[in-house]
N, C-alpha and C positions, 0 to 999 in steps of 0.2 A: 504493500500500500504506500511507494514512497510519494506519488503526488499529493494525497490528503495531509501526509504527514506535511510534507513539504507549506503544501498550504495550510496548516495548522500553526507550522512554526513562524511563516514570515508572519501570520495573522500577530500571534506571542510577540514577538520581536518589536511590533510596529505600537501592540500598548504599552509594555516595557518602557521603550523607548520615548514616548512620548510624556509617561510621566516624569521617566527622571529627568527627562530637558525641562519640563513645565517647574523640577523642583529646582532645578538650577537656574532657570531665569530668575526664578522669585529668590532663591539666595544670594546669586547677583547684586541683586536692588535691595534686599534687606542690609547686606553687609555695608551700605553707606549710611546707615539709617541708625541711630539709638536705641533702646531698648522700646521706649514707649510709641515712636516711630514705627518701628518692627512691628509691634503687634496691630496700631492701626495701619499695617500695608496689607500684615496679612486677615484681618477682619474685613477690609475692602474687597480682597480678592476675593473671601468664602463665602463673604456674607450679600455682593453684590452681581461679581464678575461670575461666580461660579455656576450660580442658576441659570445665564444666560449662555455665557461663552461655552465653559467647559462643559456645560450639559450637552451643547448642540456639536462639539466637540467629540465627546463620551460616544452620541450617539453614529456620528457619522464613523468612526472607528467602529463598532457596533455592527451597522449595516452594512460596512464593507468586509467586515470579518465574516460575517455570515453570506453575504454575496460571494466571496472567494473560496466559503466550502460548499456552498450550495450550487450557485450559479455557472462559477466557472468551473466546478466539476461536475457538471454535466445534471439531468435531470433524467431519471433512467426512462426507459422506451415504453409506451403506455402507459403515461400516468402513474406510476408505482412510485413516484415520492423522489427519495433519495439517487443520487448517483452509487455506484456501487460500493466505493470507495470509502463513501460515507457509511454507507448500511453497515459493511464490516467494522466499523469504528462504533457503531451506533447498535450494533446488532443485538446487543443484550437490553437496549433498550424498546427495541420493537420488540423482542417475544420473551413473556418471564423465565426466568432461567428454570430447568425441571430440578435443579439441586445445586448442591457447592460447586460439582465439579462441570457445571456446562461453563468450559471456556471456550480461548481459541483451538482446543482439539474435539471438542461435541459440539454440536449443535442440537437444538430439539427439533419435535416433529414440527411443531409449530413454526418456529424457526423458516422448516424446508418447507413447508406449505404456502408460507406468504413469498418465500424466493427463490423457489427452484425452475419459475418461467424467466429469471433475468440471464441475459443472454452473457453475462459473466459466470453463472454458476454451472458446474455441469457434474449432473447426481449420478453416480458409478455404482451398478451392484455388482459386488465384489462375491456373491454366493458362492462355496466350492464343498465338497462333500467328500470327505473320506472315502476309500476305494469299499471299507464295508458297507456303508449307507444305502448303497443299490440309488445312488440319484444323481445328475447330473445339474450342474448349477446353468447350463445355458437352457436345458430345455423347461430349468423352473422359470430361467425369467422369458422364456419367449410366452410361456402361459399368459402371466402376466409379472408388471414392475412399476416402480413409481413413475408415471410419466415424466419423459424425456430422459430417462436412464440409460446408460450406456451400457454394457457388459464387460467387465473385466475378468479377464480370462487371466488365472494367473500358471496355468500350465503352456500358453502364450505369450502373457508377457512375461518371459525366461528366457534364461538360455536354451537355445535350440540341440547345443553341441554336449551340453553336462548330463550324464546316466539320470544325476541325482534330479531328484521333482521341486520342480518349478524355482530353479535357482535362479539367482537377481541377472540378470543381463548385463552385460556390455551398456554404455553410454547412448551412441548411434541409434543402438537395438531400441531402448527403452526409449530413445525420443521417438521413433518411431511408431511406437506403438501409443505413446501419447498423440500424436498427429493425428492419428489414427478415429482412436475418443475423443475426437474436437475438444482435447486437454494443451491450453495453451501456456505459456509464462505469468500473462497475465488472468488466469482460470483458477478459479474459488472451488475446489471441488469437495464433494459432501457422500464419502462412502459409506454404503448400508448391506448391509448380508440379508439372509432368510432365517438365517441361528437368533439374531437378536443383535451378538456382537461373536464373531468368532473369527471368519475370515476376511470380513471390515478391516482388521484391522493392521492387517496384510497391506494391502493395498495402501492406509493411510503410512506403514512405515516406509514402503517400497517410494514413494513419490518425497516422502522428508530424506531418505538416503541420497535419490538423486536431486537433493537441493530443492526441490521444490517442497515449502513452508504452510503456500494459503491450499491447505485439507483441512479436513475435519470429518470426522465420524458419526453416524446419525444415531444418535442416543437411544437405546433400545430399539432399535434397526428395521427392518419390516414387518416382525409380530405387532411393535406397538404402532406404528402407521396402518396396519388393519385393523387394530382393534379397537382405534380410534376412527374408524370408516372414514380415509383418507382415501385420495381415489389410486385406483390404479387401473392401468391399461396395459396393451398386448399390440401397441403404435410403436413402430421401428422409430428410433428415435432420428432428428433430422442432423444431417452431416454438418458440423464448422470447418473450417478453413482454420488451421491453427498452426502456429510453431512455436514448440516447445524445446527450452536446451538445456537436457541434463548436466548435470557435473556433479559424479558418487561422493560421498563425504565416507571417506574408510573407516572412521572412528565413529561410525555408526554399524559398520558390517564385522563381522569376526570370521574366523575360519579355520579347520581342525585345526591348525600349529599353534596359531594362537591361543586356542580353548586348552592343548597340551600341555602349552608352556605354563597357563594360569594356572594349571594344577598345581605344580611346584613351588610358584611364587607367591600364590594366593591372594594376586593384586585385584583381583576384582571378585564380586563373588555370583559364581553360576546359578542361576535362578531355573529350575526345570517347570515349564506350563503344563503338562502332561499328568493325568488322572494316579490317584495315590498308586494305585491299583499296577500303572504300567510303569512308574517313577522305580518301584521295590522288585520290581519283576514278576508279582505274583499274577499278571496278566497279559497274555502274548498282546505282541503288538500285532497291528492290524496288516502289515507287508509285512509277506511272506519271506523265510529266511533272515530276518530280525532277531539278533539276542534281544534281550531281557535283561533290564536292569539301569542305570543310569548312570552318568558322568559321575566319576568321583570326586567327593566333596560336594560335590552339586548340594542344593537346598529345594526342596519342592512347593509351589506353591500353585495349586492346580487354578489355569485362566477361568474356568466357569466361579471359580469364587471370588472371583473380585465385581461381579455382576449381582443383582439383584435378581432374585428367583421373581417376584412375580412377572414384573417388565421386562427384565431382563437388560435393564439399563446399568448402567455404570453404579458402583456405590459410592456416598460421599466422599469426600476427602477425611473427614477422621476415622473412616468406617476402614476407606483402604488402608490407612496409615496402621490402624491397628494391627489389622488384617497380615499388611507385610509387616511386623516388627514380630507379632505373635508366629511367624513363620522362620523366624532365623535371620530374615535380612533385615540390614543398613539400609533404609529407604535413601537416604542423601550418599550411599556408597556405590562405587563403581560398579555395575551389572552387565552379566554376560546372559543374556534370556534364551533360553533352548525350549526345544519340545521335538513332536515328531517330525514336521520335513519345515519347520520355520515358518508355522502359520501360527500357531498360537502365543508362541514365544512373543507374539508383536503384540496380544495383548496386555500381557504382561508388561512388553516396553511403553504401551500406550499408559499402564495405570500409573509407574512411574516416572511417567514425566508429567503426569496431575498430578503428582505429589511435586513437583519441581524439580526432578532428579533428570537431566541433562548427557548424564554422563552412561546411559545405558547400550550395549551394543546388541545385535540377536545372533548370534550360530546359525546361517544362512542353509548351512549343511544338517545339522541339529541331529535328531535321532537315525532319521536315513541314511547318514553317513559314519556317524559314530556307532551306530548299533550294527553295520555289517559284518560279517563272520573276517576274526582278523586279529590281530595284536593290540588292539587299544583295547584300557583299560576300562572294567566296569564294576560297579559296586548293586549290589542286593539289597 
């Protein structure tokens, strides 16, 4: 958002600016003047000048400041109020927030219902389904989806060349398949699954990897956009013209040697997303040919629990805090986020960085690669 900002600050800059000149005129002129002098200059000025001058002053500053975020940022298409610009700045104040944690990484439904027709936003279902689930996330959304949703495919948007599933792409690759989702540089994107939150949030880490910031995840996802009878439809969504330009951030992505080398040094600490059940080993994993069991050291904190069972939306911010600290982790400490093939580990990254933890990376490889039959290490 840097033109709102931009026009935010010259706005800042030019009241600043004007009263401390106004206070230094007037100490200019005081400073030849006596005590008693002094204060009939300045009861002149408050008491006579002020009502007239600086008020019509006050307001013209005023009306230009809001002409410079309103006006010249544009007035969005159809009537809809704000420039886009603005609405992102303004956005918590058009839909009340559904908790602590609707920031800039949630949105609510309400939220994507007053703004998912501006032609800056563009709504992604990120739905993907386990090989055991027996379901396909493309043919649930050609069923139906939120209108003007796109489909993200995240065994597409991968690399095409790595065994492993659905690993992050190349740069090129992955702008490309942004181009693709009328996903531009300047595109506000708002991803949702059919789980609630599961593989949303895939997508939202895949896009903050390659630099791209303005995402956000739709706060209990398409259960609660149904059950709130919000519409949907089975409308190919209409194509944009976009360019978009990756640039991967590595201190967001991890990879086996790294996860290795953590073992011994213990410089960050390994978070496993994955169900008690498959974390201990006491439950095969769902790819076949899969050990059993989990990174060692690792700490477990399964992604379905940091969600709210009825909505299935996010939980507060004290609820996760407790959540992760009752779990063994350092919420403000450095994080390695694993699970099975690097979809849910991004829940996990998504909860803490609503707690303001910054510093968290995922295991891109995660259990798919660390669980092959082979010489890494695993614990029960």
């Amino acid at each position: 958002m840097p033109i709102a900002v931009a026009f935010h600050t010259l706005s800042s800059v030019i009241w600043v600016s004007g009263m401390f000149f106004a206070v230094y005129v007037l100490r200019l002129a005081a400073a030849e003047m006596s005590g008693p002098d002094r204060l009939a200059l300045w009861g002149r000025v408050f008491g006579k000048f002020f009502p007239r001058v600086w008020t019509a002053i006050l307001l013209l500053l005023a009306t230009g400041y809001w002409m410079i975020v309103f006006k010249l940022g544009g007035f969005a298409q159809g009537g809809n109020g704000l420039c886009f610009n603005c609405q992102l700045i303004l956005r918590d104040l058009q839909a009340m927030p559904t908790n602590e944690t609707d920031s800039e990484a949630l949105v609510s439904t309400d939220w994507l219902d007053k703004n998912m027709h501006h032609e800056k936003v563009r709504v992604v279902d990120a739905t993907w389904y386990l090989p055991t689930q027996g379901k396909e996330g493309r043919e649930e959304y050609n069923n139906d989806h939120i209108p003007g949703a796109v489909f993200w495919d995240i065994d597409f948007i991968a690399d095409q060349l790595d065994p492993l599933p659905h690993m992050l792409p190349d740069e090129a690759t992955f702008a490309g398949r942004m181009e693709g989702l009328g996903i531009g540089d300047d595109t506000f994107v708002v991803v949702y699954d059919a789980h609630g939150l599961m593989t949303a949030a895939r997508a939202w880490w895949m896009l903050r990897a390659m630099g791209h910031d303005d995402v956000a995840v739709l706060n209990g996802g398409l259960p609660k956009w149904r059950a709130e009878d919000k519409p949907v439809n089975a409308v190919p969504p209409v194509h944009r013209d976009t360019s978009f330009t990756a640039k991967l951030r590595p201190e967001l992505v991890c990879n086996r040697e790294q996860v290795q080398a953590n073992i011994e040094s213990g410089a960050a600490q390994t978070v496993d997303a994955r169900s008690a059940e498959r974390y201990s080993g006491a439950e095969p994993e769902p790819r076949e040919g899969m050990r059993s069991g989990h990174i060692p050291k690792s700490l477990n904190l399964p992604f379905n629990h940091l969600l709210n069972s009825g909505d299935r939306t996010v939980q507060d911010v004290d609820a996760l805090r407790k959540l992760v600290i009752d779990s063994g982790i350092d919420p403000a400490g450095p994080v390695i986020a694993s699970c099975g093939s690097g979809v849910t580990a991004c829940v996990v990254a998504l909860g803490l960085h609503l707690l303001g933890n910054k510093n968290v990376s995922v295991y891109d490889g995660s259990w798919s690669e660390w669980g092959q039959p082979g010489d890494l290490p695993i614990e029960t």
